[in-house]
N, C-alpha and C positions, 0 to 999 in steps of 0.2 A: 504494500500500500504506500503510496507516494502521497504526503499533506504538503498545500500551500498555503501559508498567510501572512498576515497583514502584521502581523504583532510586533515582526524587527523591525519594520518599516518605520520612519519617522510619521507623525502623525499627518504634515500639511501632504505628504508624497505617496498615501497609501492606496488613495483613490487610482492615481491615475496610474500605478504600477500593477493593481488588481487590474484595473481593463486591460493594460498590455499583455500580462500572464493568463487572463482567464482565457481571451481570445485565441492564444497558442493554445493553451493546452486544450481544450474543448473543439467545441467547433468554431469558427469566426464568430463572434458577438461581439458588440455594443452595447459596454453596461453603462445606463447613466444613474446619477445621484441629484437629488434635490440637492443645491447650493449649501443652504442653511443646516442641513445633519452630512455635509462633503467632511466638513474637520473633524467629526467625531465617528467614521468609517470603521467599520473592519468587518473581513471575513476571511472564512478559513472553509479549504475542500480539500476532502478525501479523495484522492482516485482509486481505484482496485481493476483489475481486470474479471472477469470470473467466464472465460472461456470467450466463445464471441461475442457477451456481452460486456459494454462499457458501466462504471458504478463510476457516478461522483456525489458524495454527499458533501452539502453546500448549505453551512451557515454563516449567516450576515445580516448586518444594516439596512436598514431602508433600503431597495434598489431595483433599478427595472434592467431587463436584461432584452436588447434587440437583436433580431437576425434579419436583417434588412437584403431586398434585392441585390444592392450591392456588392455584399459577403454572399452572399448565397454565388454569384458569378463567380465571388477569386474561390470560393471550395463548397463543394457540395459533397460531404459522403455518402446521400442518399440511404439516409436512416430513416428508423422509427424511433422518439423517445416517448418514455413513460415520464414522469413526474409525481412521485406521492408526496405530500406534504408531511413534515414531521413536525413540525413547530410556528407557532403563528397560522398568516394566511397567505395563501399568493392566487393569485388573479392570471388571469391566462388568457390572448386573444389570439386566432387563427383563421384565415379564412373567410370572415367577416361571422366567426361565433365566439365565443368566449365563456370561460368557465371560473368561476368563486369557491377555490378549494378552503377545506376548512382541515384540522389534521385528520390524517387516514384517507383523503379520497386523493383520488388518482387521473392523472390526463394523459391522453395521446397526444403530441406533434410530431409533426415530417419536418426532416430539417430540409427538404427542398422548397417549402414554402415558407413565406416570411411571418413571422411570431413577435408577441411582445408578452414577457413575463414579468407579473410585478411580486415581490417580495415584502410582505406586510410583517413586520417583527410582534412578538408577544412576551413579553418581558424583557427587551431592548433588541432582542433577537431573532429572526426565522431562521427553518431548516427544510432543507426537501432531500429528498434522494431520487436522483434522476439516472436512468437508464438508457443506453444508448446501444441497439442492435441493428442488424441487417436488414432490412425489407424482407430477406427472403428466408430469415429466422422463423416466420410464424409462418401457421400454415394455411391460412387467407390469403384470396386476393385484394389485392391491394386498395382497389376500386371499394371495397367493403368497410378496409381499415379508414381509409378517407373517412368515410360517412361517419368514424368516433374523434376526428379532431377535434382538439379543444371543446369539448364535453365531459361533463361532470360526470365521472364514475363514482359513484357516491361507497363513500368506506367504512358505511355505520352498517350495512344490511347485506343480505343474501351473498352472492359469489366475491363481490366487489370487498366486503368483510373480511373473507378468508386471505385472501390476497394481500389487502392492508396488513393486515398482524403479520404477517409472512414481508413484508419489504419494510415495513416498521422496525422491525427485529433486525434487519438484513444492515438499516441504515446506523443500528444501537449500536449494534454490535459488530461491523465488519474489522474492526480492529483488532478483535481476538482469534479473525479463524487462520487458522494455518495452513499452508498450502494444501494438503489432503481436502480442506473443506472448502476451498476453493474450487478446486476440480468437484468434488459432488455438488457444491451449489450451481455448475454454472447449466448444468441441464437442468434442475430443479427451478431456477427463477424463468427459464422462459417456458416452461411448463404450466411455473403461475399463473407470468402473463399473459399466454396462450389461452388458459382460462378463462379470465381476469375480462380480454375481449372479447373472449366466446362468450364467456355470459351476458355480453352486452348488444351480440352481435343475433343473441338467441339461436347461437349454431351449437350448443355444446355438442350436441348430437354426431355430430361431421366432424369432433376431435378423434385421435385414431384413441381405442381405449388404454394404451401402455399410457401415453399421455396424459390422459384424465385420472388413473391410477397415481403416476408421479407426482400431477398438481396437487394431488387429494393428500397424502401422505406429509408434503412438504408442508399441508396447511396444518394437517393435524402436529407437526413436529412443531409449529410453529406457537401454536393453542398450546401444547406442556409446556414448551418452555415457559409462556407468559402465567404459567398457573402451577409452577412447580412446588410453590408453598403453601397451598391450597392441600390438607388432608381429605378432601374429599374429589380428590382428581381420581378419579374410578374410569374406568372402558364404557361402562354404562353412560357414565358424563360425556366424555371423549365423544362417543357414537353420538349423544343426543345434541351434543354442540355440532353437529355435523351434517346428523338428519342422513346419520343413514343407523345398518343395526348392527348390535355390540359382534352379533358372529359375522360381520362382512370387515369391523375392524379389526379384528383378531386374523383374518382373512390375508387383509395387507399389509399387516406387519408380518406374518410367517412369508410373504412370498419376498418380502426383504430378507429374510433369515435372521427375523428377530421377534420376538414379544413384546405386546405391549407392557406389562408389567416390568422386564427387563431393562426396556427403553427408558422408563421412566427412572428406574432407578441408578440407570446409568448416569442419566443428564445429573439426578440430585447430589451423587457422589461426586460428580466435576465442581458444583457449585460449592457444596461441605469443602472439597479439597481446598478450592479457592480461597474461602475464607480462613481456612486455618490456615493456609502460609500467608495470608497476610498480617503483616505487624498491627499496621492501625485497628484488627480487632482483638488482639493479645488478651484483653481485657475479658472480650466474653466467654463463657462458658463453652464447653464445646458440645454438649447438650442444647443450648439456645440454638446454639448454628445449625444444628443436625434438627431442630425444630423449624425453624425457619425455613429450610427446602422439603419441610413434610416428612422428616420421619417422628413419628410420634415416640418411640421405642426405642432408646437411648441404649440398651441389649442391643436391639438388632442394629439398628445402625453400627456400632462398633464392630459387630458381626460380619457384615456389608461393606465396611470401608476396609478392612482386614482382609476377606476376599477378593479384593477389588486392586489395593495395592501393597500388600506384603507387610503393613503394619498397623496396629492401632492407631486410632485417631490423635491419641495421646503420645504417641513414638513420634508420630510424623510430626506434629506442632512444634517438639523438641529439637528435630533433628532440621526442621525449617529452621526453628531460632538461632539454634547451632553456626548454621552454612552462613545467617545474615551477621554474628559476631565475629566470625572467623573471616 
C-alpha cells in the first residue's frame, strides 16, 4: 500500500501540490478548493492494488474533484469507478444526473465521460473509497452499466447493504491485509461489485452462479467481522441477516473447506491475539479481551488460543512484553 499526504507539506503549499500528485497518480483530475478553507487543507490516500482492481481510499477537506473534457483527451483509461462513501457526504454529477451519497451508498462513473465530485466533510473530514477497474471486468454490457451512472445505490437496504459493509471494511481496514489477502480479495471485491450492479440492474439472475456464491460469502465474511463481539452471532443469525437458510450456509462454507463455527473462531483469535500484543492494553485483563471478541468462557478460550498458537494466552502476553523490552 502506497499513502500520500499533505501533512509534511507547508500549510500555504498543500493545496496546490495535492492537485499536482492527485492528478498523476489517479486519473487526470482537477481538484479545486473554496478560497477561504484553501489555508486550512489536507488530505491523505491510500492506494492498494488488489489484482485488476484499482483501491484508493481518500480522506480530506472541503473539495471538489473535476474530470473535465480536457483530461479526458490527454488520458482516458476507459474505466469503471465505484465510489462508496465512508465519512461525511459527497455529491456526484455525470451525464446531466447526479447523486447525494450519505455513508455506505455507493456510485458508478466512467472515466471517459466528464464528472464533478464534491466532498462534504463531517467532523472536519470526508472519506470515500473509490475503485477503479476495467470495462471489461464485469460481466454487462456496457450500454447497461451507462444507464447506473451517477445514481444513488443506496447502502442502508437489500443487495446494495451487503456490499457496503463489504467495501466499508475493505476501506477500515486495507492496511492490515497482507499480500495472501490481497490476492483473495481481488476476485472477491469484483464479485461484490458485480453484485452490487446486478442488483440494480435487476439481472442477478444472468450472474454465472460461482459468482453469486463468491459475492454471497464475501458478504457474509464481511457481516462476522463487523459482529464478532456480538455473543449471539449464531449461523441461524448469519443465514437470517442474509435471507437465505442456516443448511445453504453451512452449505458454502464447507464448499470453501471451512465451517462456519471454525470461521468464526478463527477471525476472534486474530482479534484476542491483537490485543494482547498490544502495549497500550497491558492494562486489561485478558478475560475482558477474550470477552470483547465473544468468547464468553475464559476455559475455553485459553483452550482455543492454545490450539491455535502453541501457547496460552498468558505465555504469549509475556513473551510479546519480553520481544518489546528486549
Amino acid at each position: 500500500m502506497e499513502t500520500v499526504s499533505t501533512a509534511e507539506v507547508p500549510a500555504k503549499e498543500r493545496f496546490a501540490a495535492w492537485r499536482e500528485v492527485s492528478s498523476k497518480r489517479w486519473v487526470p483530475l482537477d481538484a479545486r478548493c473554496e478560497s477561504h478553507v484553501e489555508s486550512a487543507f489536507r488530505a491523505r490516500a491510500c492506494f492498494s492494488t488488489l489484482g485488476p482492481v484499482q483501491v484508493v481510499v481518500l480522506t480530506a477537506t472541503p473539495l471538489s474533484i473535476h474530470r473535465t473534457p480536457k483530461l479526458i483527451r490527454r488520458s482516458d483509461p476507459e474505466t469503471f469507478l465505484v465510489t462508496c462513501t465512508v465519512r461525511g457526504r459527497v455529491w456526484g454529477e455525470q451525464d446531466g444526473r447526479h447523486a447525494d451519497l450519505h455513508v455506505g451508498d455507493l456510485s458508478l462513473r466512467d472515466s471517459s465521460h466528464p464528472y464533478l465530485t464534491r466532498l462534504t466533510p463531517a467532523e472536519h473530514v470526508a472519506q470515500t473509497v473509490c475503485l477503479q477497474f476495467s470495462r471489461s471486468s464485469l460481466p454487462f454490457p456496457q450500454r447497461d452499466l451507462r444507464d447506473l451512472v451517477a445514481l444513488r445505490i443506496p447502502g442502508g437496504r437489500g443487495v446494495g447493504a451487503l456490499s457496503s459493509q463489504f467495501l466499508l471494511r475493505l476501506a477500515r481496514h486495507m492496511h492490515e491485509f497482507s499480500a495472501a489477502d490481497t490476492a483473495r480479495l481481488s476476485s472477491l471485491t469484483l464479485d461484490v461489485l458485480t453484485v452490487a450492479l446486478a442488483g440494480e440492474l435487476d439481472a442477478r439472475r444472468a450472474l454465472p452462479p460461482e459468482t453469486r456464491r463468491r459475492a454471497l460469502i464475501a458478504e457474509i465474511h464481511a457481516f462476522i467481522q463487523q459482529n464478532l463481539g456480538d455473543g449471539h452471532l449464531t449461523p441461524a443469525a448469519i443465514a437470517a441477516a442474509h435471507h437465505i437458510s442456516v443448511r445453504y450456509l453451512h452449505k458454502v462454507f464447507q464448499q470453501d473447506g471451512s465451517t462456519v463455527a471454525g470461521w468464526i473462531r478463527a477471525r476472534r483469535l486474530q482479534r484476542c491475539r491483537r490485543d494482547l500484543a498490544d502495549p497500550r492494553l497491558a492494562a486489561q485483563s485478558i478475560s475482558a479481551i477474550a470477552a470483547r471478541w465473544g468468547f464468553t468462557s475464559p476455559a475455553h478460550f485459553s483452550q482455543a488460543f492454545r490450539g491455535a498458537y502453541g501457547l496460552s494466552p498468558s505465555q504469549f502476553r509475556r513473551q510479546c512484553a519480553t520481544v518489546r523490552d528486549d
